[in-house]
Structure formats: structure tokens, C-alpha cells
LUMDREN-829012 format. One record per residue (C-alpha): x, y, z; residue number from 1. Coordinates in steps of 0.05 Angstrom, whole numbers, plus 32768, in hexadecimal, padded with zeros to 4 digits. Each point is the difference from the previous one (the first is absolute). Example, Ala and Ser with C-alpha at 12.3 -4.5 7.8 and 13.67 -1.06 7.14 Angstrom:
<pts>
<u: 80F6&v: 7FA6&w: 809C&num: 1>
<u: 801B&v: 8045&w: 7FF3&num: 2>
</pts>
This chain:
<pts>
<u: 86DF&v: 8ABD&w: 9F87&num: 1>
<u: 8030&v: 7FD1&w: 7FCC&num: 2>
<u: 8028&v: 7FCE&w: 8025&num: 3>
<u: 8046&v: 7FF6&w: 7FEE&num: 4>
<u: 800B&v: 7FBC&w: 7FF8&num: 5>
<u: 8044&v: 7FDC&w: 7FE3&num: 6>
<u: 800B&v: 7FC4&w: 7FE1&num: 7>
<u: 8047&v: 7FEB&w: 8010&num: 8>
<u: 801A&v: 7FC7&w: 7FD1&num: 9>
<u: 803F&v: 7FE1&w: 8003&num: 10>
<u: 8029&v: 7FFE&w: 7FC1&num: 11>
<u: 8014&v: 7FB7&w: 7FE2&num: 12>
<u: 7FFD&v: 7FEB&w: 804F&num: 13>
<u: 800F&v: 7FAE&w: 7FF9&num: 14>
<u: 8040&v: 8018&w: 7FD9&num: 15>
<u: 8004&v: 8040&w: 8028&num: 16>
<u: 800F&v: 7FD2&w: 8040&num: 17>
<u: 8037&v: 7FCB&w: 7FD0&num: 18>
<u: 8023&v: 803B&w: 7FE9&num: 19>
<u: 8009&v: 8016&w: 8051&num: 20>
<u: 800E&v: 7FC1&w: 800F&num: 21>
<u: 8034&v: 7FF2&w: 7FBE&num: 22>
<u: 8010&v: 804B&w: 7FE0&num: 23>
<u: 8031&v: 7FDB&w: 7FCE&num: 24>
<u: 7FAF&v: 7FFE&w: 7FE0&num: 25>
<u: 7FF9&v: 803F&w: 7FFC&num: 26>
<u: 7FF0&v: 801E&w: 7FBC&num: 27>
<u: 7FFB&v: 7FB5&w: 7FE3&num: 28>
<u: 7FC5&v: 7FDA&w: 7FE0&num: 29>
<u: 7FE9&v: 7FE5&w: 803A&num: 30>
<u: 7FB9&v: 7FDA&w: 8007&num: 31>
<u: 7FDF&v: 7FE2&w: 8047&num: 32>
<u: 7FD5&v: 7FC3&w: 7FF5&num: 33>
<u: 8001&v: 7FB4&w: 7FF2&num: 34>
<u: 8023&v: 7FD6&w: 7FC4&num: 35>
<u: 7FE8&v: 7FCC&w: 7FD5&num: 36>
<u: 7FC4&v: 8003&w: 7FD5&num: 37>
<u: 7FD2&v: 800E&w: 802D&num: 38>
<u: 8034&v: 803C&w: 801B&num: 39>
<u: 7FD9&v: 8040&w: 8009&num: 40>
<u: 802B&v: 8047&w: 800B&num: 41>
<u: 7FE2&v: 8022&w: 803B&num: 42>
<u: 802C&v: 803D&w: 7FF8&num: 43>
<u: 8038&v: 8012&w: 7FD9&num: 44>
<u: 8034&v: 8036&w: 8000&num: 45>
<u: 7FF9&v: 8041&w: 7FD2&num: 46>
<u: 8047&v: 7FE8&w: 7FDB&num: 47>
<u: 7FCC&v: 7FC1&w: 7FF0&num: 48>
<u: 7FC0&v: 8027&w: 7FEB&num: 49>
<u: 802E&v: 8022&w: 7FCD&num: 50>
<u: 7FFF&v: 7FC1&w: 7FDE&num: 51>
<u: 7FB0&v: 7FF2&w: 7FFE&num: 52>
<u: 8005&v: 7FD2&w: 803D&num: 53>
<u: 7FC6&v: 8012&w: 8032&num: 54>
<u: 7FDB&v: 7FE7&w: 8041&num: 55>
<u: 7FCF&v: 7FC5&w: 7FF2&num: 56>
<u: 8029&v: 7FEE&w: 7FC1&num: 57>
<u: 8018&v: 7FB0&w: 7FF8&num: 58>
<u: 804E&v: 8001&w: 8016&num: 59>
<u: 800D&v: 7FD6&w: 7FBF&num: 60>
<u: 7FEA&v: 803C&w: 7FDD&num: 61>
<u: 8024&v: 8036&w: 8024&num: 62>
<u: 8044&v: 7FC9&w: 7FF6&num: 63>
<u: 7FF0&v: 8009&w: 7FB5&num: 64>
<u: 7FFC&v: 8045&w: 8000&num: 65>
<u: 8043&v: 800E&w: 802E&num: 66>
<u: 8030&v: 7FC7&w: 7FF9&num: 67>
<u: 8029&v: 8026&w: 803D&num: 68>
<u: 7FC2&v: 7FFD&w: 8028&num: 69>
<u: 801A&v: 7FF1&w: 804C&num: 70>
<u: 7FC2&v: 7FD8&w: 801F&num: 71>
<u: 7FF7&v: 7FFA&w: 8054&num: 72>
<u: 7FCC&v: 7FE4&w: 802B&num: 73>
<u: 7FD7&v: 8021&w: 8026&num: 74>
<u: 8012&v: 8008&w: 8046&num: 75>
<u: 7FC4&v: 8016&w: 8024&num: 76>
<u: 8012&v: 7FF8&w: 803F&num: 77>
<u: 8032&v: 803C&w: 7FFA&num: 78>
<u: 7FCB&v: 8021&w: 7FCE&num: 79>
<u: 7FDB&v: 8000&w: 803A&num: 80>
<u: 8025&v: 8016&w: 802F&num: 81>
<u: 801B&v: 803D&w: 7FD0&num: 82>
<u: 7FBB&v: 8009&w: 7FF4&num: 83>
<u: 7FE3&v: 8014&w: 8053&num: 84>
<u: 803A&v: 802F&w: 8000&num: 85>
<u: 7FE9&v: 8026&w: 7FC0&num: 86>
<u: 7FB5&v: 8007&w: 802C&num: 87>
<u: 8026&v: 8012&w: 803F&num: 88>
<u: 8024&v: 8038&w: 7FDE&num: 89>
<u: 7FBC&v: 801D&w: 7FE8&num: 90>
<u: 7FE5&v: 8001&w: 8044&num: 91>
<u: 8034&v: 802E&w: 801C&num: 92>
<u: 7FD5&v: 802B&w: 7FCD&num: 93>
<u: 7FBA&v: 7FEF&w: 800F&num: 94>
<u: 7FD2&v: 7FD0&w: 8022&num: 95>
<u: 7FD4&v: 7FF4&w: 7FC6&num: 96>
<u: 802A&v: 7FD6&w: 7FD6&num: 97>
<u: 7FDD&v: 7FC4&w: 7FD9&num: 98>
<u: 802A&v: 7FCF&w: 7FED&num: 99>
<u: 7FE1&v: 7FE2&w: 7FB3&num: 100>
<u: 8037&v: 7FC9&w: 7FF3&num: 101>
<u: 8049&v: 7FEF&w: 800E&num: 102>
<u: 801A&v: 8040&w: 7FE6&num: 103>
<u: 7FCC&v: 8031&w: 7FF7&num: 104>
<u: 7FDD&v: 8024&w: 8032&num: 105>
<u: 7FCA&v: 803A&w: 8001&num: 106>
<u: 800E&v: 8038&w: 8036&num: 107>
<u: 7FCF&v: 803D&w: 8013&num: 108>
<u: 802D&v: 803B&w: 8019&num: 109>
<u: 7FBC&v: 8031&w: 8000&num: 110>
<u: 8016&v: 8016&w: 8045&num: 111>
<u: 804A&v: 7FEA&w: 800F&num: 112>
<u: 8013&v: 8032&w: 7FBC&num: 113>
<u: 7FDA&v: 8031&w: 8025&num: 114>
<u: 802C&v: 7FF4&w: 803D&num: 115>
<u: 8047&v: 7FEE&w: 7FE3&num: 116>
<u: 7FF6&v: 8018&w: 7FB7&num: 117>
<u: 8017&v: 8044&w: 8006&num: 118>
<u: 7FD6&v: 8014&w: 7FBC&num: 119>
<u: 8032&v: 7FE1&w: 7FD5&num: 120>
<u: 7FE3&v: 7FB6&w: 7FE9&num: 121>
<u: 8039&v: 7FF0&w: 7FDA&num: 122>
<u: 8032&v: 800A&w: 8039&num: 123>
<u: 7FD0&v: 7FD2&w: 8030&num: 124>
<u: 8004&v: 7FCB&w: 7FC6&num: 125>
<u: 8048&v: 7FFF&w: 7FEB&num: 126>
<u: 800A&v: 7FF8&w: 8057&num: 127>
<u: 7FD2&v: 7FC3&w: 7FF0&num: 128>
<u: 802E&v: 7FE8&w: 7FCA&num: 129>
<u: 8047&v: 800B&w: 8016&num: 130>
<u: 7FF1&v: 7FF0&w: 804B&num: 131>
<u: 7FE7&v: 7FBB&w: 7FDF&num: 132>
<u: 803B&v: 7FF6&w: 7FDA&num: 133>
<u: 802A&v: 8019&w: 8034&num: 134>
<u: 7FE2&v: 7FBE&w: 8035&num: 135>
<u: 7FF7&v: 7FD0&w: 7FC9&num: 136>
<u: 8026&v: 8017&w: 7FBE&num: 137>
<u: 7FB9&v: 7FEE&w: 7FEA&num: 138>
<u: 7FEC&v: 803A&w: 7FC3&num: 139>
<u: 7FAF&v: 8011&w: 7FFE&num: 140>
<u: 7FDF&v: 8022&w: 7FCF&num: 141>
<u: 7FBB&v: 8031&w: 8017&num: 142>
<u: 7FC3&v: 8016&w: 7FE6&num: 143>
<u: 7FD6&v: 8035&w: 8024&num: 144>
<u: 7FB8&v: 8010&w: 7FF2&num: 145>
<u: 7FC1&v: 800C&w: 8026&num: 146>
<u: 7FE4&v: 7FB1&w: 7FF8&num: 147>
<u: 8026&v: 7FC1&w: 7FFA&num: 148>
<u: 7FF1&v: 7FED&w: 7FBB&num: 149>
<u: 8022&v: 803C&w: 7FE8&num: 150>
<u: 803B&v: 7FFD&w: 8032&num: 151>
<u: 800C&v: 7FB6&w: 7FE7&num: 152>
<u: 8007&v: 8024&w: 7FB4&num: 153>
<u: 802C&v: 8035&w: 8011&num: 154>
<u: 8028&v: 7FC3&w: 8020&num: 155>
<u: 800C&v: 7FE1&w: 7FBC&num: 156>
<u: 8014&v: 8042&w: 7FD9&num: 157>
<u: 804E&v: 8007&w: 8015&num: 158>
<u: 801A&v: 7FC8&w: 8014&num: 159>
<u: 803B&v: 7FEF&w: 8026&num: 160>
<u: 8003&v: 8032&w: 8042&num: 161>
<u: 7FCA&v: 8036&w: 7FD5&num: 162>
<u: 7FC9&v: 802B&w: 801D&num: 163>
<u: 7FC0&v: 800F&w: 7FDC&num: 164>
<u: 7FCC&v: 8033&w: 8023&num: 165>
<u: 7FBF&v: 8001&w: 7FE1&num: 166>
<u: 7FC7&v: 8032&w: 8013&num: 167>
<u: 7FB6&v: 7FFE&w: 7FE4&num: 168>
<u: 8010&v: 8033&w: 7FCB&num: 169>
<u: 8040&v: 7FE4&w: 7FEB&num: 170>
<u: 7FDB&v: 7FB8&w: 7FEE&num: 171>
<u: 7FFA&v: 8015&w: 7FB7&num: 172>
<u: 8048&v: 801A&w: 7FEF&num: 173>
<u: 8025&v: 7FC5&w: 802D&num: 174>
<u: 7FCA&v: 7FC3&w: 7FF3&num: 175>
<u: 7FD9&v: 8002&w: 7FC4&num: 176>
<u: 8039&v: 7FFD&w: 7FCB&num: 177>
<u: 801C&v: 7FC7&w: 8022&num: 178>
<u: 7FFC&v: 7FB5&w: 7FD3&num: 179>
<u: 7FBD&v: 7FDD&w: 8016&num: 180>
<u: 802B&v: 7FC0&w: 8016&num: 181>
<u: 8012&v: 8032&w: 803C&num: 182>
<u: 7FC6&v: 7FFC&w: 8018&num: 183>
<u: 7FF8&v: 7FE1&w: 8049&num: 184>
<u: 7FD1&v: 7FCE&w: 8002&num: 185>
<u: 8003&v: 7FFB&w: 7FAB&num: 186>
<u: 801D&v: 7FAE&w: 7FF7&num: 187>
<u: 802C&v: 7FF5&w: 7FC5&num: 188>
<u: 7FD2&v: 7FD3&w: 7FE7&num: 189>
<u: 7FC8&v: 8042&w: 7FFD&num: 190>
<u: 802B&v: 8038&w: 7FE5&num: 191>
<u: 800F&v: 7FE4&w: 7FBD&num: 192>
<u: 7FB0&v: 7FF9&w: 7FEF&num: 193>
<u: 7FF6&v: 8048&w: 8014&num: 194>
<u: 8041&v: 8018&w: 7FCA&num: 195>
<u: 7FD6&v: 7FD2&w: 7FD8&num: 196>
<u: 7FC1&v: 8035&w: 7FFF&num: 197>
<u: 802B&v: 8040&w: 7FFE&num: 198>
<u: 800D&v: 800D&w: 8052&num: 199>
<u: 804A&v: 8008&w: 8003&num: 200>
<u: 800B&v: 802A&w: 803B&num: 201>
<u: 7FDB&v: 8007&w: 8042&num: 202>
<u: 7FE0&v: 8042&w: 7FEE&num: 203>
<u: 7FDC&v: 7FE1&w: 7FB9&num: 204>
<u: 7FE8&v: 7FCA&w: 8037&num: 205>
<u: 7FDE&v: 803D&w: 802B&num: 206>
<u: 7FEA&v: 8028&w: 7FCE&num: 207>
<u: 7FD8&v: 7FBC&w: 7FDE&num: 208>
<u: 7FE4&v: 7FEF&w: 8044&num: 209>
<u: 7FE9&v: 8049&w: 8009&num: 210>
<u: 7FDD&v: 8007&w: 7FBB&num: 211>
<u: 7FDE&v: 7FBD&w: 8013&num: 212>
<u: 8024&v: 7FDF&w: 7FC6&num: 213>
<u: 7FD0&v: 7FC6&w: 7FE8&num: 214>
<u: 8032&v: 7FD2&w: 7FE7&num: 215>
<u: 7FE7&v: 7FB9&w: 8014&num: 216>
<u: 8049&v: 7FEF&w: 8003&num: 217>
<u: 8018&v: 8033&w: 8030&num: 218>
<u: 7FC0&v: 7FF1&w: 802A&num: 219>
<u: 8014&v: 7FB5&w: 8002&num: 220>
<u: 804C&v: 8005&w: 8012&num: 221>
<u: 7FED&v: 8037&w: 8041&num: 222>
<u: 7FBC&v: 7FE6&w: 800F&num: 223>
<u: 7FF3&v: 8024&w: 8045&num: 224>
<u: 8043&v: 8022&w: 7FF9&num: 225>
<u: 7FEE&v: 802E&w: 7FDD&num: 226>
<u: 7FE2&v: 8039&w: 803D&num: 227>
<u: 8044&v: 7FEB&w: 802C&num: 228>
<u: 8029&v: 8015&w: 7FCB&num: 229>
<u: 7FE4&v: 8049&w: 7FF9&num: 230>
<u: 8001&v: 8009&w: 804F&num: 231>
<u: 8043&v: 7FEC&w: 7FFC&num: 232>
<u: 8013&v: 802B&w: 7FCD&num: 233>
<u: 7FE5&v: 803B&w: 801F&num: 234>
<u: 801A&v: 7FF6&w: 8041&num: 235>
<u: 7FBE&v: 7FE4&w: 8024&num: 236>
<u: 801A&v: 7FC1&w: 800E&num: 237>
<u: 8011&v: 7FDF&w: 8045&num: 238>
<u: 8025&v: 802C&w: 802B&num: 239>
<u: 7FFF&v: 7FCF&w: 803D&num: 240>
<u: 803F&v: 7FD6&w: 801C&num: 241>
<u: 7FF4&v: 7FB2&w: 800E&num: 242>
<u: 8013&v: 800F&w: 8052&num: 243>
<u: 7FFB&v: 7FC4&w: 8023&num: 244>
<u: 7FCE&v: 8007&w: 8042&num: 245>
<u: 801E&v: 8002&w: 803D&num: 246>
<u: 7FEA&v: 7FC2&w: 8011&num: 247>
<u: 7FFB&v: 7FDB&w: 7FC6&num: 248>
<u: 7FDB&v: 7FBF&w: 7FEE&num: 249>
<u: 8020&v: 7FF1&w: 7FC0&num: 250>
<u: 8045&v: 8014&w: 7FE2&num: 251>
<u: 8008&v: 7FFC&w: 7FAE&num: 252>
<u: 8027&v: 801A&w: 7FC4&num: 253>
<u: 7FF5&v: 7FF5&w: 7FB4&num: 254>
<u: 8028&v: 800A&w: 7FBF&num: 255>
<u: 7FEF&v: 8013&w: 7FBB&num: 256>
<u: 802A&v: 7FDA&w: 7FD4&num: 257>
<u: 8027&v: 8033&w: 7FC2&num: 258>
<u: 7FE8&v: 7FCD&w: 7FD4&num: 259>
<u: 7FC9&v: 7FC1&w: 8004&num: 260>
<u: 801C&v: 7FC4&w: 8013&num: 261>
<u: 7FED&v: 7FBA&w: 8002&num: 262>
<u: 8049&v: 7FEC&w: 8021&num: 263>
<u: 7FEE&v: 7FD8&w: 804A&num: 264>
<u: 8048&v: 8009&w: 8010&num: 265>
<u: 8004&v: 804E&w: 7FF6&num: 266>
<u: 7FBA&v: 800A&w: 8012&num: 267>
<u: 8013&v: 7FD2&w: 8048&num: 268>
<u: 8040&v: 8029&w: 8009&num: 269>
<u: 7FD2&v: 8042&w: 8003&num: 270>
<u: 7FD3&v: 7FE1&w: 8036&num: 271>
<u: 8039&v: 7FE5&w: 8026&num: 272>
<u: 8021&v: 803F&w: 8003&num: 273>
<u: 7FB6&v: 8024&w: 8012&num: 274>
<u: 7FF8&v: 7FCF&w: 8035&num: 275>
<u: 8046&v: 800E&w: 801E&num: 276>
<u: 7FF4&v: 8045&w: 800D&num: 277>
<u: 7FBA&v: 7FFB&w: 801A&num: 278>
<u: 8019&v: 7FBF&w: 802D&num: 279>
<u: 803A&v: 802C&w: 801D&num: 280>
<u: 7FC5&v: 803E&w: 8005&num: 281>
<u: 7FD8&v: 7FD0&w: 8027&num: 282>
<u: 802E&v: 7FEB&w: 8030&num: 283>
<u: 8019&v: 8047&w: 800E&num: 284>
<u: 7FB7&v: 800C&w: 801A&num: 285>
<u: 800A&v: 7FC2&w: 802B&num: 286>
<u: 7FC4&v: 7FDF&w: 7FDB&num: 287>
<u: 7FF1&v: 7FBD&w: 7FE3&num: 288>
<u: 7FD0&v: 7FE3&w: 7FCD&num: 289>
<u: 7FD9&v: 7FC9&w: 7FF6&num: 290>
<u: 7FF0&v: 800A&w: 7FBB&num: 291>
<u: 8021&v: 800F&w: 7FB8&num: 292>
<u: 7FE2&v: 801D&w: 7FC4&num: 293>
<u: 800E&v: 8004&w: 7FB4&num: 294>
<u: 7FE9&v: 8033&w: 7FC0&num: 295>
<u: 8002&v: 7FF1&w: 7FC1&num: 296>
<u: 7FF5&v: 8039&w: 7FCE&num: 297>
<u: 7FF0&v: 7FE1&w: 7FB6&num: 298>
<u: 8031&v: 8023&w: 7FC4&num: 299>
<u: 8004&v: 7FF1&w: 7FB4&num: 300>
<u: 7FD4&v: 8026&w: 7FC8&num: 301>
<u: 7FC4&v: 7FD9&w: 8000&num: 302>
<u: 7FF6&v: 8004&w: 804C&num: 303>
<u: 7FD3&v: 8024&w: 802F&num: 304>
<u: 8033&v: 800D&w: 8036&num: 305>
<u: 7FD5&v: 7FD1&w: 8031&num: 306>
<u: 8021&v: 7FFF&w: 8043&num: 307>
<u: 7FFF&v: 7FB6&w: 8024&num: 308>
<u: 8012&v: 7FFE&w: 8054&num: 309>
<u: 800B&v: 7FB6&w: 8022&num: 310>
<u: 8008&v: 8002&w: 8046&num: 311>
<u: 8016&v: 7FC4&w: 802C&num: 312>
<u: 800A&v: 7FF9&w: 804D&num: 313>
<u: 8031&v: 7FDD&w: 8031&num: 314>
<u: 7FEC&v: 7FD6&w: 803C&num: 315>
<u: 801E&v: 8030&w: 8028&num: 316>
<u: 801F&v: 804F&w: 7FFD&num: 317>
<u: 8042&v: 7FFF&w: 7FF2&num: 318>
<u: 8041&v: 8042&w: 7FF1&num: 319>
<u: 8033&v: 7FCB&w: 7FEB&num: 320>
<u: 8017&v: 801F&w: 7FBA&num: 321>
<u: 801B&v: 7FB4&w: 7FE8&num: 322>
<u: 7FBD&v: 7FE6&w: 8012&num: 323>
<u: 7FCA&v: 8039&w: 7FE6&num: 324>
<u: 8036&v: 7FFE&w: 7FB9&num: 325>
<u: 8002&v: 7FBC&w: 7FF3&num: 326>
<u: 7FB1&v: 8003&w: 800E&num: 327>
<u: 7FF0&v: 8034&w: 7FD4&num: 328>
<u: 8038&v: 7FD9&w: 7FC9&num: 329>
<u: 7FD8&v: 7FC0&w: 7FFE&num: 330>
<u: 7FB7&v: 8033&w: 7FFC&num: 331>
<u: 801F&v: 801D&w: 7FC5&num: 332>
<u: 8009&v: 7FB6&w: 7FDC&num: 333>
<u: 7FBB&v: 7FEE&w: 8017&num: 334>
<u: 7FD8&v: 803A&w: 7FE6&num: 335>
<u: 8027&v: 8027&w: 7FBF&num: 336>
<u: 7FE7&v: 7FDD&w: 7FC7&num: 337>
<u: 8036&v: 8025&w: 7FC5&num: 338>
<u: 7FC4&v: 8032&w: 7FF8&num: 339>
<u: 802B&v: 803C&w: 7FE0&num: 340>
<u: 8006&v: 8030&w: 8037&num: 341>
<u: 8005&v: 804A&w: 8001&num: 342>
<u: 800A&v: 8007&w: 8058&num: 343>
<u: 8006&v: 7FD0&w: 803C&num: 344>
<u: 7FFF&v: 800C&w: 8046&num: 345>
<u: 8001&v: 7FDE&w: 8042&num: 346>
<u: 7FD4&v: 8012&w: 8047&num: 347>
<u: 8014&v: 7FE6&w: 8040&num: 348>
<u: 7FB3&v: 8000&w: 8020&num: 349>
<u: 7FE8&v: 7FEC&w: 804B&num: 350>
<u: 802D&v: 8029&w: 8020&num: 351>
<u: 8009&v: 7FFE&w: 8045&num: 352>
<u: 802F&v: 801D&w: 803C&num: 353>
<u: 8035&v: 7FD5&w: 8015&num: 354>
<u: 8001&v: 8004&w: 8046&num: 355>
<u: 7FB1&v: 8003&w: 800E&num: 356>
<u: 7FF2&v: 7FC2&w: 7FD0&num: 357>
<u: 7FD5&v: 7FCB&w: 8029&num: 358>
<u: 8010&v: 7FAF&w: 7FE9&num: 359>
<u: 7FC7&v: 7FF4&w: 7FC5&num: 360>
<u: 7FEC&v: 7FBC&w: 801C&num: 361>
<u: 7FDA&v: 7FF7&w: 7FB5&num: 362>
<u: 7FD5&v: 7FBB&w: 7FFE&num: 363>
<u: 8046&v: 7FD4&w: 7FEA&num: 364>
<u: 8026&v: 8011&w: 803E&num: 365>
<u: 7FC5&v: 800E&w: 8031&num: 366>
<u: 8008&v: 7FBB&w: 8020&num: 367>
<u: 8051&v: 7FFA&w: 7FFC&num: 368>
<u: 7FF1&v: 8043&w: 802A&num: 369>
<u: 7FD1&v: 7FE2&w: 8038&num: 370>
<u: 802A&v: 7FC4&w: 800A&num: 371>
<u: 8041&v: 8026&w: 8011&num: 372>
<u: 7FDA&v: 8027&w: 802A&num: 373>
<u: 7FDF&v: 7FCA&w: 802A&num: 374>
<u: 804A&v: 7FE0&w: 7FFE&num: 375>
<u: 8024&v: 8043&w: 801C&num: 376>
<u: 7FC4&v: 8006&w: 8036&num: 377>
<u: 8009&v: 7FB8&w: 8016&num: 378>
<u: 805B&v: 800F&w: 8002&num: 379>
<u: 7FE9&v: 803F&w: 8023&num: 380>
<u: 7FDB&v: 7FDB&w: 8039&num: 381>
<u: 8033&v: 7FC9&w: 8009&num: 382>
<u: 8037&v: 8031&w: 800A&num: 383>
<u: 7FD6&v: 802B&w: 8035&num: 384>
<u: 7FF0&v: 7FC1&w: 8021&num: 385>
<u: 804E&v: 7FE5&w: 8000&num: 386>
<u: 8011&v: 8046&w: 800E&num: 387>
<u: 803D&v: 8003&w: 7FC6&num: 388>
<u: 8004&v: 7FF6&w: 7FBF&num: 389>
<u: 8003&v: 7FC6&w: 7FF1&num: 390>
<u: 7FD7&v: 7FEF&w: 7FCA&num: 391>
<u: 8005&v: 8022&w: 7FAC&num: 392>
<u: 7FD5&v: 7FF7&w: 7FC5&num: 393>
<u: 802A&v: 7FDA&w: 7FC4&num: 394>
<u: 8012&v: 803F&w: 7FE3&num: 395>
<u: 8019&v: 8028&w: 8035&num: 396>
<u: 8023&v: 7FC5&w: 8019&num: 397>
<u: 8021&v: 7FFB&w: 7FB8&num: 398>
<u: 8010&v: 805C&w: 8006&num: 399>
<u: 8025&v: 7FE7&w: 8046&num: 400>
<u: 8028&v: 7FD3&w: 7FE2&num: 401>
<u: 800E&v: 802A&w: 7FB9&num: 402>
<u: 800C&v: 8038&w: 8040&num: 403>
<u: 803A&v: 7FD4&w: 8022&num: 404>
<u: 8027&v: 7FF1&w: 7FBC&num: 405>
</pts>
């Protein structure tokens, strides 16, 4: 049986969460990002995108284009926390809810519509929407379908607060004649090219790939694309939600960028705000980890997408956010080399329970380890033999005296 699985998707969220914030913004060109030069717009309001201004653009650029153009920073920390109650709303829906960046999350409702549906799908999804807005003032658009590639499409297609339900046999009438550049997983580096040899919508893409189309140039810009594309396109693809295990070892999120960018500070901002989340996910498990990890997925024309992972350790397991971010900071000077990149992500790895994690006396500590143990032993037996307790190692002598201020 088809699973029904939603991809919720929160509509112009950065500016979403100003405009609750400041509603004097409301219905103003509004764009979320950094200034300068080097200024990247990480989202921008719709007012905005009516001018040509989008995500990933230089904020020079969007300035030149709207002159009115009201520019903020981001303010992840509040992102952030807008962002756990937009996942804690869809779990008073269903269980299965993965969470695929700040503000868009995949949900499987399979069995809760069965439950709580009542046989009309568009009642159980507006519930979704106006309960949201109702907690948050937050507005979500949804696309339903039977995997998640084509629930992430039907996402895209009405936009702010729309709903888009796509079955198997409605894939030609509601997919194919939409622009090729809508294609998920399509860069805007790739969709011009394939204009170039006549595919202007998704359906000429499907119909090439099905007649085995031996265009050398259409071979070269999909490669080993090619088969994904026609199970996505007739609903074969991956049906399957990215559950954490109960008991998880690792704890990760990655973002595909709209557009390719070669930016550290935007690209930074995205795995800063990843690793909030999953920090803050980590230490509502009561876990800690000992090591971090970053992706690196390739963009630009003339690449092959290759996918580069560094992973680095601490000398011990550690849950303090400041820490594990400013880590993770300095691991994204060290490794990003201004590759153009079309996704980044961030792992926290070696996890481990709290409350049942032994001291890792590792081969640096091992003997700062035995010698204040053979120092406690020898306090111990003094004070048994003077029958008080008298006598304190430096540092608990120095916690007495902090104790007494």
C-alpha cells in the first residue's frame, strides 16, 4: 500500500519570524542575510522576490534591484527556537516526522490519517496549517504524495500557506508541464544547458530519458542521474522517513543550497544553524559526543557532485552548545576550501549517554589520572587514621573555600 507522506515547508521562514517579531514589515521588501560585498541573502520576503531578489543572491545585487530593500541579520537563535515549535506542532499529528532543515520537515501520516483523518485529507491538512499559525503565526505550505521526492514538488507549486496533493496518476497533468529549473535536485547552473538542447519542462526531460535519448550532452550533465530521475517521476522513489534510532550513535542534518555557492559566510551560517538544532536534539536525549563531522557536496556546471566528509574529535565528550559551535566554527575554516558548493551538513558522531559515561583516561591524561588517585588513597588513609577530616587535595581545598564565600 502507498504511504502518505507530507512535506511541510515553511514559507519565507527567516522573514516569516522578523515580520512576528516587527509586523510594521509586513508586506515590505524585506531580505535576511549579511551586508557588504561579500553579503549573501538567505531568504527574502515575497514583496522582495517581486523584484528579482532571491535566496543565494549577493545583497549588493538585491540593493540594486530594490532601493527600498529593508536588510536584517539573521537571528538564529530565535530561528531556532521558532523552528522546534514548528516540529513539535507536527508531532501532535504523528510520530514519524523527519525533520530535513530549519524549516522543512517530511511527515508520514500512513496510519495517524487513518486514525484522525476522517476521509477528508484536506480537512486533516488545513488543521495542520491553521493550528501552526494559530501557535506560531508561522504560514506552511504542503505537498502530499506517496514518496518524498514528489511531496517536496508539490511543496513548491503554491506557495505561501498552499496545498498540492499529488497521486501516481496525477504526475503527468500536475508535474510534467512544470519549467525544468523546478526540478529538485536540477542546479541553476544545469537547467540552462538542458533549454540549451530543447528540454524545457520536466516531462521533455522524462520522455528523453525514456526513449534512451543519445545525446552525449544530456548523458554528460545527468551522468548516473539519469535512472533516479524516472523512478522519481513515476513515483518509485524513496518512500522512507530519516527516523532517528532510539538510541542513536550519531545525530545530523544537511541543506541543499537554492543556488551554488562559494560564500564561507552563508555557507557557515547554514552549518551553524544545522548544528544548533542537532546540539539542542542531542542534549534532549541526555547524550554527548566526542566527535564532529562535516559534508561537502561539490556544485557548479563542470562538476561531478563529489561529496567530501572531515571528521575531527575532542579529548573528551562534551553537550556544551558554546563549546561543540565554536568547535565545529573553527572545523569549517580549517577544511572548506571555496570549492562551489551545492549542500553542507554537520554530524555530531560518538555518541554516548550522559549519565552512564565512564572517565576516558586516553594515553595524555592516563598518568594525571593515577597520581590523583594514589594522592586521594594516601588523604583517605590519613583521615581514617586521625579519625576526621582533616586533610583535602588542592582542589577540593580550593571548592571549600569558593564554598564559604
Amino acid at each position: 500500500m502507498s504511504r502518505i507522506i507530507l512535506h511541510v515547508d515553511l514559507n519565507a521562514f527567516f522573514v516569516r519570524c522578523e515580520e512576528i517579531k516587527n509586523p510594521s514589515l509586513i508586506n515590505k521588501p524585506v531580505a535576511v542575510g549579511g551586508t557588504g560585498r561579500k553579503g549573501i541573502v538567505s531568504t527574502c520576503s515575497y514583496k522582495a522576490r517581486s523584484y528579482g531578489i532571491h535566496s543565494g543572491m549577493p545583497m549588493f545585487q538585491a540593493q540594486a534591484l530594490c532601493k527600498e530593500l529593508i536588510i536584517l541579520p539573521c537571528d538564529f537563535k530565535y530561528y531556532n527556537l521558532m523552528s522546534r515549535e514548528f516540529v513539535h506542532h507536527l508531532k501532535q499529528f504523528t510520530p514519524l516526522v523527519e525533520q530535513a532543515s530549519i524549516d522543512e520537515c517530511y511527515m508520514d501520516i500512513t496510519e495517524s490519517f487513518k486514525k484522525y483523518g476522517n476521509n477528508n485529507i484536506n480537512e486533516y491538512l488545513k488543521n495542520i496549517q491553521v493550528g501552526l499559525y494559530n501557535k506560531t503565526k508561522l504560514y506552511c505550505s504542503i505537498g502530499v504524495a506517496s514518496t518524498k521526492f514528489l511531496a517536496k514538488m508539490g511543496s513548491d507549486i503554491k506557495k505561501p500557506n498552499g496545498i498540492t496533493i499529488i497521486r501516481k496518476k496525477d504526475i503527468p497533468s500536475i508535474i510534467f508541464p512544470l519549467p525544468i529549473k523546478d526540478y529538485y535536485g536540477i542546479g541553476n547552473k544545469t537547467y540552462p544547458k538542458l533549454q540549451n538542447i530543447g528540454i524545457n519542462t520536466i516531462g521533455d526531460l522524462y520522455y528523453r530519458i525514456k526513449k534512451n535519448d543519445p545525446n552525449d550532452l544530456l548523458n554528460n550533465y545527468l551522468m548516473n542521474f539519469k535512472d533516479n530521475i524516472i523512478l522519481c517521476l513515476e513515483g518509485k522513489s524513496d518512500d522512507k522517513l530519516n527516523l532517528n534510532d532510539f538510541d542513536p550513535k550519531s545525530i545530523g542534518r544537511t541543506t541543499t543550497f537554492d543556488y551554488d555557492s562559494d560564500n564561507i559566510d552563508f555557507i557557515k551560517n547554514m552549518i551553524l544553524s544545522q548544528a544548533s538544532i542537532i546540539i539542542d536534539e542531542m542534549k534532549n536525549k541526555n547524550k554527548v559526543c566526542k566527535t564532529i563531522q562535516l559534508v561537502y557536496k561539490e556544485g557548479g556546471q563542470d562538476s561531478d557532485f563529489k561529496t567530501k566528509t572531515f571528521a575531527k574529535s575532542f579529548n573528551e565528550f562534551s553537550d556544551d552548545k558554546e563549546f561543540i559551535t565554536k568547535k565545529i566554527s573553527q572545523f569549517v575554516d580549517e577544511t572548506y576550501d571555496f570549492t562551489l558548493l551545492r549542500m553542507a551538513g554537520v554530524t555530531l558522531k560518538n555518541l554516548k549517554d550522559k549519565e552512564k559515561l565512564d572517565v576516558q583516561m586516553t594515553f595524555d591524561n592516563y598518568e594525571k589520572y593515577e597520581s590523583e588517585s594514589k594522592v586521594q588513597l594516601l588523604i583517605n588513609d590519613l583521615n581514617r587514621k586521625a579519625n576526621k577530616d582533616l586533610f583535602f587535595s588542592g582542589s577540593k581545598l580550593k571548592e571549600r573555600k569558593n564554598g564559604d564565600k
